[in-house]
MARVO-199782 format. One record per residue: residue number from 1; chain; x, y negated, z of N, C-alpha, C in turn. Coordinates in Angstrom, 1 decimal. Last residue first. Layout:
+-----+------+--------+--------+--------+--------+--------+--------+--------+--------+--------+
! pos ! unit !    nc1 !    nc2 !    nc3 !   cac1 !   cac2 !   cac3 !    cc1 !    cc2 !    cc3 !
+-----+------+--------+--------+--------+--------+--------+--------+--------+--------+--------+
! NUM !    A !      X !      Y !      Z !      X !      Y !      Z !      X !      Y !      Z !
...
+-----+------+--------+--------+--------+--------+--------+--------+--------+--------+--------+
***
This chain:
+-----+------+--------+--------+--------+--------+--------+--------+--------+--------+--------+
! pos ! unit !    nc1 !    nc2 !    nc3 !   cac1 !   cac2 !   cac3 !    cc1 !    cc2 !    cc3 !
+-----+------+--------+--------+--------+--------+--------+--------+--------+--------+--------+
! 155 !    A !    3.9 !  -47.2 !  -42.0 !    4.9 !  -47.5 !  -43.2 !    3.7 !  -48.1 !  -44.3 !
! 154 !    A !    1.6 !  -49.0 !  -39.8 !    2.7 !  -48.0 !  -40.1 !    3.7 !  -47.9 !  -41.0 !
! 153 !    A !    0.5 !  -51.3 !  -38.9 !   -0.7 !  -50.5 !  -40.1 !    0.8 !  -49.1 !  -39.7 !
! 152 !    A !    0.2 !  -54.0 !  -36.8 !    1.2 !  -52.4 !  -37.0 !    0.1 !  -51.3 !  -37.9 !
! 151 !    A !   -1.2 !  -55.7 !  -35.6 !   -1.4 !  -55.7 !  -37.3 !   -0.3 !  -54.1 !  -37.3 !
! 150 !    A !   -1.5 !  -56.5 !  -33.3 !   -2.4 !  -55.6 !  -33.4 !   -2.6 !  -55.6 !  -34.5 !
! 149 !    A !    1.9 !  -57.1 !  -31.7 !    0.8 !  -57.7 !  -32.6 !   -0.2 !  -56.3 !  -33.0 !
! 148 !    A !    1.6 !  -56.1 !  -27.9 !    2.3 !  -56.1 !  -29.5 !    1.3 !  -57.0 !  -30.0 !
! 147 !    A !    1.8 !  -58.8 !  -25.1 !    1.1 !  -57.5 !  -26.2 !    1.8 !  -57.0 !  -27.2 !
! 146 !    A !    4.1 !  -58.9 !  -22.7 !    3.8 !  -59.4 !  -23.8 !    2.9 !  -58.3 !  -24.2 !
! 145 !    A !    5.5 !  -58.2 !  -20.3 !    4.2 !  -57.7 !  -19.9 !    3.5 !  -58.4 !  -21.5 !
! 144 !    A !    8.5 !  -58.4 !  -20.2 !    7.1 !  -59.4 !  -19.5 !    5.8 !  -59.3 !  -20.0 !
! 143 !    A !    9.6 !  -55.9 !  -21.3 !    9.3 !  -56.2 !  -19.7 !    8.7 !  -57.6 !  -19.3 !
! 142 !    A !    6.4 !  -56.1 !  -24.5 !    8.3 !  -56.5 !  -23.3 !    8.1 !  -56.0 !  -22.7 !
! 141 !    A !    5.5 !  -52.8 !  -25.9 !    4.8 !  -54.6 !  -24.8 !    6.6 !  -54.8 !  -24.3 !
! 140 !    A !    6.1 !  -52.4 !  -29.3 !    5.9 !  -52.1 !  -28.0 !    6.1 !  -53.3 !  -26.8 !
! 139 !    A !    4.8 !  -51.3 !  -32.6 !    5.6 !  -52.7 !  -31.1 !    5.3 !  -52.1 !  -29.7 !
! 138 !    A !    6.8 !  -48.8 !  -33.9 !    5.4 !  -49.3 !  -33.7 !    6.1 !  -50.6 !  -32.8 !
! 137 !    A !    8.8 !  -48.9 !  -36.9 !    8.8 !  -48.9 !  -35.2 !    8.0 !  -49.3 !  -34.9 !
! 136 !    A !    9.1 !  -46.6 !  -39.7 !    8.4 !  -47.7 !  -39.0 !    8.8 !  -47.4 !  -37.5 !
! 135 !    A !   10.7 !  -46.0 !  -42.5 !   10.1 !  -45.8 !  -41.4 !    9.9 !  -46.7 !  -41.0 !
! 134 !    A !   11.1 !  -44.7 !  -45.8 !   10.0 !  -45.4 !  -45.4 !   10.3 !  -45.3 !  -43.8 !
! 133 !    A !   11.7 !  -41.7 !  -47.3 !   11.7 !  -43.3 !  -48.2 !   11.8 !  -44.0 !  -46.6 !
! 132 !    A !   13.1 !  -38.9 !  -46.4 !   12.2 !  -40.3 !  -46.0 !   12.3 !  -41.4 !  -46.7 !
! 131 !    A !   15.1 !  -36.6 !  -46.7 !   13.8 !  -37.0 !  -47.8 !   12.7 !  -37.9 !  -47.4 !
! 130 !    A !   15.8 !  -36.2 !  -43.6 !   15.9 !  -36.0 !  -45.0 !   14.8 !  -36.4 !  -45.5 !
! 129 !    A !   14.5 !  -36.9 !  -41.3 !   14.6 !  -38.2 !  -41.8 !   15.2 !  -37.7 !  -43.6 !
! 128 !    A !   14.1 !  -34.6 !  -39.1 !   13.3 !  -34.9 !  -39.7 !   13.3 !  -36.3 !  -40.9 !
! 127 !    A !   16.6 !  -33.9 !  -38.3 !   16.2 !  -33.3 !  -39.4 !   15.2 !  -33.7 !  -40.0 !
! 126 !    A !   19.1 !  -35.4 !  -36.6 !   17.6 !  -35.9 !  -37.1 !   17.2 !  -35.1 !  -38.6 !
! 125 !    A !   20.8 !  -33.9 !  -36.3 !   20.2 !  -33.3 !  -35.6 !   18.7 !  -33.9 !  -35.9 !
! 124 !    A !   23.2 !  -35.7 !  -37.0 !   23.3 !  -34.7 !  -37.8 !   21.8 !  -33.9 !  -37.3 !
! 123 !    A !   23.4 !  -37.8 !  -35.4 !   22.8 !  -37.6 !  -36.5 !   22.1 !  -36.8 !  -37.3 !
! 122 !    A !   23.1 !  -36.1 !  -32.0 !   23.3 !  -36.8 !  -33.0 !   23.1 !  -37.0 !  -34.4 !
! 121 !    A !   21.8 !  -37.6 !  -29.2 !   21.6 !  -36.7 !  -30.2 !   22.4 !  -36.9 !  -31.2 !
! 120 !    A !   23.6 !  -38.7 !  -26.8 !   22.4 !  -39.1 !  -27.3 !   22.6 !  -37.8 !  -28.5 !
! 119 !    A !   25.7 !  -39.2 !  -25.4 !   24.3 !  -38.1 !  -24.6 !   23.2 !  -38.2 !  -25.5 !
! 118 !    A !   26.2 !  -42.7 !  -26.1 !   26.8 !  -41.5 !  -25.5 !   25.6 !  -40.7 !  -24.9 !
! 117 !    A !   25.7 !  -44.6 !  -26.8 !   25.1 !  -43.7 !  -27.7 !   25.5 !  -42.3 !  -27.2 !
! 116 !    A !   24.6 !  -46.6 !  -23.6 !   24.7 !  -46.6 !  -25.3 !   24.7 !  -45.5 !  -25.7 !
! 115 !    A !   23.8 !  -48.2 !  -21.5 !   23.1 !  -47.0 !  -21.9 !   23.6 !  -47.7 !  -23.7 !
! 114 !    A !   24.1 !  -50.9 !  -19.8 !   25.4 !  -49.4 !  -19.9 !   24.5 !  -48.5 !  -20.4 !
! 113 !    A !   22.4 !  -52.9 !  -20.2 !   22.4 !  -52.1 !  -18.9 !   23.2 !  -51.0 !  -19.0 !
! 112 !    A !   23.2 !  -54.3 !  -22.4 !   23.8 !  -54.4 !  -20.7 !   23.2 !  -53.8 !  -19.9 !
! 111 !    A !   23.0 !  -51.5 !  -23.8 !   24.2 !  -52.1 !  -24.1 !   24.3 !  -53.2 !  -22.5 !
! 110 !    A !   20.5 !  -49.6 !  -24.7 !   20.9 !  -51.0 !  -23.6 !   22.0 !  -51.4 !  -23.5 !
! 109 !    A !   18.4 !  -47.5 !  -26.8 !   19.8 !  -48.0 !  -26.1 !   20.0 !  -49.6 !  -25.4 !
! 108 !    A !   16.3 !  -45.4 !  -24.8 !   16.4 !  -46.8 !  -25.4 !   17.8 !  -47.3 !  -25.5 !
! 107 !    A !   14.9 !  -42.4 !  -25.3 !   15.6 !  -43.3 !  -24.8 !   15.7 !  -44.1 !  -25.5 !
! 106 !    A !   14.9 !  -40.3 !  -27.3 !   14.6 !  -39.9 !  -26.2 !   15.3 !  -40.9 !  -25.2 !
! 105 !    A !   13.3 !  -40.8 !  -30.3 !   14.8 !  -41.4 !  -29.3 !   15.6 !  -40.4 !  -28.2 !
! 104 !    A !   11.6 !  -38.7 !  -32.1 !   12.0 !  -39.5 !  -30.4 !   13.2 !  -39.8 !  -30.7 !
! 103 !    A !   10.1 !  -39.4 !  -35.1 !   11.4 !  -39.4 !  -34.3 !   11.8 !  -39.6 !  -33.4 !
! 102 !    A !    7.3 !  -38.6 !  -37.2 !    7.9 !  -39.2 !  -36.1 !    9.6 !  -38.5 !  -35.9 !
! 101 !    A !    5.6 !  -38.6 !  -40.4 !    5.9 !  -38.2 !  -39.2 !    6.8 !  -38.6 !  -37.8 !
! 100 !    A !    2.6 !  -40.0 !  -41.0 !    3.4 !  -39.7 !  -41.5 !    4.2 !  -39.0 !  -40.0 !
!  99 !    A !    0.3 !  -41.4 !  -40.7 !    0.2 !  -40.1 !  -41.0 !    1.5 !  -39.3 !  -40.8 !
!  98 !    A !   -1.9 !  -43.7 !  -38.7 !   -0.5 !  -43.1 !  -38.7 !   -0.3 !  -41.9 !  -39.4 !
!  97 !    A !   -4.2 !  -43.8 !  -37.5 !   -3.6 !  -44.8 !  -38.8 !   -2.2 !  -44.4 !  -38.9 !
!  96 !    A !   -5.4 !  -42.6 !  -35.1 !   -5.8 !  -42.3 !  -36.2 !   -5.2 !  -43.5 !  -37.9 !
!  95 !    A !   -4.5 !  -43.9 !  -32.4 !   -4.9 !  -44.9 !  -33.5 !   -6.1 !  -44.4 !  -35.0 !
!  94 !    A !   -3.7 !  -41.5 !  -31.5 !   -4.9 !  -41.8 !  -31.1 !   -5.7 !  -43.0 !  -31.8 !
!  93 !    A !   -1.1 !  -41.7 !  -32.0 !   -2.0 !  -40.7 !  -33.2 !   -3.4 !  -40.9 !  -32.7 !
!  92 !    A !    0.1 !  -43.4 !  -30.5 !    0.0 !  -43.7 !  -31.8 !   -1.2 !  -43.0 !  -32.8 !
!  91 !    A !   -0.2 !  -42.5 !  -28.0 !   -1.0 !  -43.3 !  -28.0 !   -1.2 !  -44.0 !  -29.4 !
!  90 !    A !    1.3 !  -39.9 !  -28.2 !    0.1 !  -39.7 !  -28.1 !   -1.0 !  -41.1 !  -28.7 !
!  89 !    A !    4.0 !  -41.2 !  -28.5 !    3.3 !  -40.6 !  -29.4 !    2.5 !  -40.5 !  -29.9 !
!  88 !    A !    5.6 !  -42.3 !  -25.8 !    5.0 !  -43.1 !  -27.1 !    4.0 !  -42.2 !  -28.1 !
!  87 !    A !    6.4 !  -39.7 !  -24.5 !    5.1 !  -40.5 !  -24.6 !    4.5 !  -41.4 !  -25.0 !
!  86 !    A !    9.0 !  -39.7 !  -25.6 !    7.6 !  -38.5 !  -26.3 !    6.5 !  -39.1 !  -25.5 !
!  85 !    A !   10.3 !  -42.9 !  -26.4 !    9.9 !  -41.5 !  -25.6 !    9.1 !  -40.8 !  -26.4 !
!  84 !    A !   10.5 !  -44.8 !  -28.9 !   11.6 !  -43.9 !  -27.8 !   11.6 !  -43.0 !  -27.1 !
!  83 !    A !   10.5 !  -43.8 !  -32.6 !    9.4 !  -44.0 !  -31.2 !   10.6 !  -43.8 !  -30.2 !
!  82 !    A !    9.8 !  -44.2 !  -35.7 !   10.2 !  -44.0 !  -34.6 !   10.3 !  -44.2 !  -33.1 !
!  81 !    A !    8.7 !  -42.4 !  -37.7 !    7.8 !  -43.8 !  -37.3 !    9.2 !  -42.8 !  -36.0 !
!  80 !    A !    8.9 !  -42.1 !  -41.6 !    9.3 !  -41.8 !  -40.4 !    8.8 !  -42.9 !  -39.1 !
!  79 !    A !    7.6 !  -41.1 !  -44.5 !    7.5 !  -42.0 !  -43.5 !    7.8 !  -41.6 !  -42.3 !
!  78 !    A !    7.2 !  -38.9 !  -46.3 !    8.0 !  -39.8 !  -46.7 !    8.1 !  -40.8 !  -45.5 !
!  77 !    A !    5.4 !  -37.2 !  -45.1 !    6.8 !  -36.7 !  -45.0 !    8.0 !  -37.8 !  -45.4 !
!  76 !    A !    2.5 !  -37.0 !  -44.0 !    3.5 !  -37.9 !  -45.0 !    4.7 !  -37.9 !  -44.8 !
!  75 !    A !    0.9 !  -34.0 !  -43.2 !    1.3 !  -35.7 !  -42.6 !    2.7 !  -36.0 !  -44.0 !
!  74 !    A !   -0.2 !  -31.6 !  -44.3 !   -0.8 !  -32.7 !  -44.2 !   -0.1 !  -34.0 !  -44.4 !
!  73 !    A !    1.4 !  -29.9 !  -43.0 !    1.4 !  -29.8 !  -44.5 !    0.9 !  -31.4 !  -44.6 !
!  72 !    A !    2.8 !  -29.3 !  -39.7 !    1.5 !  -30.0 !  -40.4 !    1.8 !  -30.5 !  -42.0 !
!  71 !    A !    4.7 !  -29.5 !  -38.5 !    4.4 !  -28.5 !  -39.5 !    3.0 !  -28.5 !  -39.8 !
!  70 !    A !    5.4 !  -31.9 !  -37.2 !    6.3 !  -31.3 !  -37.2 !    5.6 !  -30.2 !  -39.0 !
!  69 !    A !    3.0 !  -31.7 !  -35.3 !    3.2 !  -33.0 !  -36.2 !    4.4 !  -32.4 !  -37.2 !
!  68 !    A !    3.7 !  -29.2 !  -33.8 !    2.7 !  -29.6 !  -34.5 !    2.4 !  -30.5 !  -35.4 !
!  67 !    A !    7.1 !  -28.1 !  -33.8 !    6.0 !  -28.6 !  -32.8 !    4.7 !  -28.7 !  -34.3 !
!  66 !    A !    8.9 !  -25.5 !  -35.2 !    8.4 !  -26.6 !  -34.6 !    7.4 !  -27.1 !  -34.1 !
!  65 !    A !    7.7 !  -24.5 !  -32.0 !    8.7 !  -25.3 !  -32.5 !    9.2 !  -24.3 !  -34.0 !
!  64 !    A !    5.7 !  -24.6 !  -29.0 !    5.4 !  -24.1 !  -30.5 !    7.1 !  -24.8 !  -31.3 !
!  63 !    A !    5.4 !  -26.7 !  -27.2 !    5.4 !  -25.6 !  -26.9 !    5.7 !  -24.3 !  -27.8 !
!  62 !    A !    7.0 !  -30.1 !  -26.9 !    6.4 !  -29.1 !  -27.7 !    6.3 !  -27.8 !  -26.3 !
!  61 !    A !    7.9 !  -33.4 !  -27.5 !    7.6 !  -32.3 !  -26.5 !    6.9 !  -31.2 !  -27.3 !
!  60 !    A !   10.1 !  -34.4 !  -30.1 !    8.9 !  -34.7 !  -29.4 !    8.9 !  -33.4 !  -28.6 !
!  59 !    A !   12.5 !  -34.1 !  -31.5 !   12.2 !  -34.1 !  -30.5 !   10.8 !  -34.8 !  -30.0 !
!  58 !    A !   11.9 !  -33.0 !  -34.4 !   11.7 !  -34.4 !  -34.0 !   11.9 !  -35.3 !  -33.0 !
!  57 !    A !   13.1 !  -30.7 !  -34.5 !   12.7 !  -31.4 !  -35.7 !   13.1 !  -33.2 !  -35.1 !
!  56 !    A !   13.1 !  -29.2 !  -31.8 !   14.1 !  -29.1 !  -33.4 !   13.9 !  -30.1 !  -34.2 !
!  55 !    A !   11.1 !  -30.6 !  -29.8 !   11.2 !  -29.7 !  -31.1 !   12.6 !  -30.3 !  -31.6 !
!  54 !    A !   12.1 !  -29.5 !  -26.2 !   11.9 !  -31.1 !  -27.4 !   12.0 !  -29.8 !  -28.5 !
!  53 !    A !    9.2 !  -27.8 !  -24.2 !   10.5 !  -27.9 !  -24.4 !   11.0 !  -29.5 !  -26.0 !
!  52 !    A !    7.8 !  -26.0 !  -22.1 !    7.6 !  -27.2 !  -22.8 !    9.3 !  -27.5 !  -23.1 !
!  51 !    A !    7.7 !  -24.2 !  -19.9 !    6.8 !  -24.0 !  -21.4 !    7.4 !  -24.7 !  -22.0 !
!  50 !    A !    9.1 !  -24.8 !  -18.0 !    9.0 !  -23.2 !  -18.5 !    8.6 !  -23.3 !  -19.5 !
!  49 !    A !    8.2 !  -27.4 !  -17.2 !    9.7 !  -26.7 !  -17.1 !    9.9 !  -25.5 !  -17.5 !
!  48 !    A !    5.3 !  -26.4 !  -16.8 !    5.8 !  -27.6 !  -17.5 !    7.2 !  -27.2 !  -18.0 !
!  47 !    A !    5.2 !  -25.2 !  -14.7 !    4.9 !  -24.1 !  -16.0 !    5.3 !  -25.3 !  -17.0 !
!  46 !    A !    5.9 !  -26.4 !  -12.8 !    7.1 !  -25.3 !  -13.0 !    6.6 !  -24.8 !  -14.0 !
!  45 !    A !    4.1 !  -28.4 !  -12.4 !    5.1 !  -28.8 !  -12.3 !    6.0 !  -27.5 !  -13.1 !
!  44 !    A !    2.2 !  -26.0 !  -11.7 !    1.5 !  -27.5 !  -13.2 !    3.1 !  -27.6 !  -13.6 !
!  43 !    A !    2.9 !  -25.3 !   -9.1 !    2.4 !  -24.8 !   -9.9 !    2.6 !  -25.0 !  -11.6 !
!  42 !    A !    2.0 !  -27.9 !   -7.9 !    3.6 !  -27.0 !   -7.7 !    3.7 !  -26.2 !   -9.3 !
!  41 !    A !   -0.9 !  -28.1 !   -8.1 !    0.5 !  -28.9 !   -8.4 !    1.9 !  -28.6 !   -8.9 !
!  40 !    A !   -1.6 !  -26.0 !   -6.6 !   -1.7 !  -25.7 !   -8.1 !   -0.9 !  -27.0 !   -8.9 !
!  39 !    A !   -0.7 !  -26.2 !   -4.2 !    0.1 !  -25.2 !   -5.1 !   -0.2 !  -25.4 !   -6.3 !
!  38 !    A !   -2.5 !  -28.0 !   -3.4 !   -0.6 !  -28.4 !   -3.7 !    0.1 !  -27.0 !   -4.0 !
!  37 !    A !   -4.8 !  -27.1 !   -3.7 !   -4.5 !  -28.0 !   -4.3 !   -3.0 !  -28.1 !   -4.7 !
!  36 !    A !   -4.2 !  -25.2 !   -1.6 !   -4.7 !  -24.8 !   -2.8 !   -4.0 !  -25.3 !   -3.8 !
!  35 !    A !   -4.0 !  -26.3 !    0.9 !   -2.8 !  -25.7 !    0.4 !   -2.8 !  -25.5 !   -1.1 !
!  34 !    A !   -5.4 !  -29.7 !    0.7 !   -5.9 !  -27.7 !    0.6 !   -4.7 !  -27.5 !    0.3 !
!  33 !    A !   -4.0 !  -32.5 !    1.5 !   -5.1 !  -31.6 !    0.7 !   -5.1 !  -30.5 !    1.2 !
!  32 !    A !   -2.6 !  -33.8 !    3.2 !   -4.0 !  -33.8 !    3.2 !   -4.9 !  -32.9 !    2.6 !
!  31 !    A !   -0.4 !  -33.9 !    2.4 !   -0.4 !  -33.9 !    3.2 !   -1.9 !  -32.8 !    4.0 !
!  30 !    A !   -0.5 !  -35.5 !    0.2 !   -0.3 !  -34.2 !   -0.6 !    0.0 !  -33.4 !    1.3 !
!  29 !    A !   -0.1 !  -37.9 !    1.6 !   -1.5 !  -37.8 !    1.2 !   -1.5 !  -36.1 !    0.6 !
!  28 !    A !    2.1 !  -37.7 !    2.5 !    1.3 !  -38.2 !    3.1 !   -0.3 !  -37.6 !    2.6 !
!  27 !    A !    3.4 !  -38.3 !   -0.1 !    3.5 !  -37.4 !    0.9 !    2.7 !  -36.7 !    1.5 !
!  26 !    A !    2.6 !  -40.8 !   -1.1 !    1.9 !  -39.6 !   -2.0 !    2.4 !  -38.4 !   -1.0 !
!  25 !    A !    3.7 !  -42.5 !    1.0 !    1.9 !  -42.0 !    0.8 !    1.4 !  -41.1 !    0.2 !
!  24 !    A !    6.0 !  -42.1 !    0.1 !    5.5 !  -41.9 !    1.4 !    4.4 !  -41.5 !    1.8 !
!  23 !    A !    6.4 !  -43.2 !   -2.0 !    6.6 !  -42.0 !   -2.0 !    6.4 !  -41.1 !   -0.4 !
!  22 !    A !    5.8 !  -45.6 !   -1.9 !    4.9 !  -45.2 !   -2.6 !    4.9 !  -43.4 !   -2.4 !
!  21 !    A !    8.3 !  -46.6 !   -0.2 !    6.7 !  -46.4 !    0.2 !    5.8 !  -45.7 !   -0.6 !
!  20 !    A !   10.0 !  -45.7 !   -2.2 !    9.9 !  -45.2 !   -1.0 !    8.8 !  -45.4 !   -0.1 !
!  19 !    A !    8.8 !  -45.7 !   -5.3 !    9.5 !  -46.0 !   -4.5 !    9.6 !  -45.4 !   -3.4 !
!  18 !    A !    8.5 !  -44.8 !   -8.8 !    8.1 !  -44.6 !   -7.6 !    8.8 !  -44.8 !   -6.5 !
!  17 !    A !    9.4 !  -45.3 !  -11.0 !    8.1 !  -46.2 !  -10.9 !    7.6 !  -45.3 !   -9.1 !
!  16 !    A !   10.6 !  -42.1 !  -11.9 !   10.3 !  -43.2 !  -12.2 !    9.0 !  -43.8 !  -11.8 !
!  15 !    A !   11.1 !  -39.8 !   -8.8 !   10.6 !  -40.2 !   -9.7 !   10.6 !  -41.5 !  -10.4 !
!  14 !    A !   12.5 !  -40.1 !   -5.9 !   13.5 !  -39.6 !   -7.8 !   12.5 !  -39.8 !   -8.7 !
!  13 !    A !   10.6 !  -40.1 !   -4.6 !   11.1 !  -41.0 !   -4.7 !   12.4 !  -41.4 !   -6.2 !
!  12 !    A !   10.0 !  -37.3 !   -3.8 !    9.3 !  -37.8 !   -5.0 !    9.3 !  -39.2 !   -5.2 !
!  11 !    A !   12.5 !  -36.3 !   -2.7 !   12.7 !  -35.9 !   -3.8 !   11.2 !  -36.6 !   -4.6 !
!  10 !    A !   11.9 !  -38.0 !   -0.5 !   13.3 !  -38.0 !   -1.0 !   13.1 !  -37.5 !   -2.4 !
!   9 !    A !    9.5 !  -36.6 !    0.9 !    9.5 !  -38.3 !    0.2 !   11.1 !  -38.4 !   -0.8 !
!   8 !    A !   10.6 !  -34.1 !    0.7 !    9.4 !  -34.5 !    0.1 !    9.4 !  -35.7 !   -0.5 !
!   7 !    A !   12.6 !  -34.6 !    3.6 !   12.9 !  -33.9 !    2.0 !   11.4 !  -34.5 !    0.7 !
!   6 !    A !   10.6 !  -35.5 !    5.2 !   11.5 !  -36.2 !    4.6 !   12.1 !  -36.1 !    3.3 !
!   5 !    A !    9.4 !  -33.3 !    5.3 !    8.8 !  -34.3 !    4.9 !    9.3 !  -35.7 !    4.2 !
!   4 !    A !   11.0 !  -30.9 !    6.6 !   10.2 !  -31.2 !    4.9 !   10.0 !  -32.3 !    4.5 !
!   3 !    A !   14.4 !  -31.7 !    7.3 !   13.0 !  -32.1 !    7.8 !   12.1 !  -31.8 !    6.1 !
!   2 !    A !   17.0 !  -31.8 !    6.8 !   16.2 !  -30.4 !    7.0 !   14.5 !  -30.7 !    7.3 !
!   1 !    A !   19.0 !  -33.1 !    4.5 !   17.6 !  -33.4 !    5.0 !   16.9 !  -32.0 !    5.3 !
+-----+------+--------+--------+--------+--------+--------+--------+--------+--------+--------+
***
């Protein structure tokens, strides 16, 4: 693809949850701005990829490693809450009812959709689970759009 634009829609169609029309208009529309604007995008995108990396510990996203939940004296070391992505995270500690510490996945395993343990971390690498009595899996909504129950206290 020598065409920019095409290139463009092609590569922000590799996004999750983003299709080909969707990725037409964000084109389209990143079309529109200030050169400014879409450098400081460009920009956001490659300091991401440069800074941010999974902690040692927990894999969660970090910049610092280990990360912050990670080396916090504080949080309850006996309780593990484990989570699939690092953007499960945010929306747990936002609860303020959670102390203890976490575990990305970094993924879900699927057996029919062909995603099993292969690429996955491995045991030996969950440093954070020595010395855990206790973990928790918050709920999380189906693919039919279900609630969790709004009783998940944690460990």
């Amino acid at each position: 693809m020598s065409d920019p634009l095409a290139r463009l829609v092609g590569e922000l169609s590799r996004l999750p949850g983003i299709g080909p029309k969707t990725a037409t208009r964000l084109a389209h529309f990143l079309l529109k701005v200030p050169v400014a604007e879409a450098e400081a995008l460009a920009t956001a995108i490659l300091e991401v990829k440069a800074k941010l990396f999974h902690c040692s510990v927990c894999n969660s996203i970090t910049a610092v490693d280990p990360c912050r939940y990670c080396s916090d004296p504080q949080r309850d070391r006996t309780c593990i809450c484990v989570i699939e992505e690092a953007f499960n995270l945010e929306p747990i500690e936002r609860t303020g009812e959670f102390h203890g510490l976490y575990h990305v996945l970094m993924g879900a395993l699927s057996p029919h959709r062909g995603i099993g343990r292969t690429g996955w971390p491995s045991r030996a690498s969950w440093n954070g689970w020595r010395g855990s009595r206790r973990s928790s899996s918050p709920p999380t909504p189906t693919s039919r759009g279900r609630r969790p129950p709004s009783t998940w206290r944690g460990c």
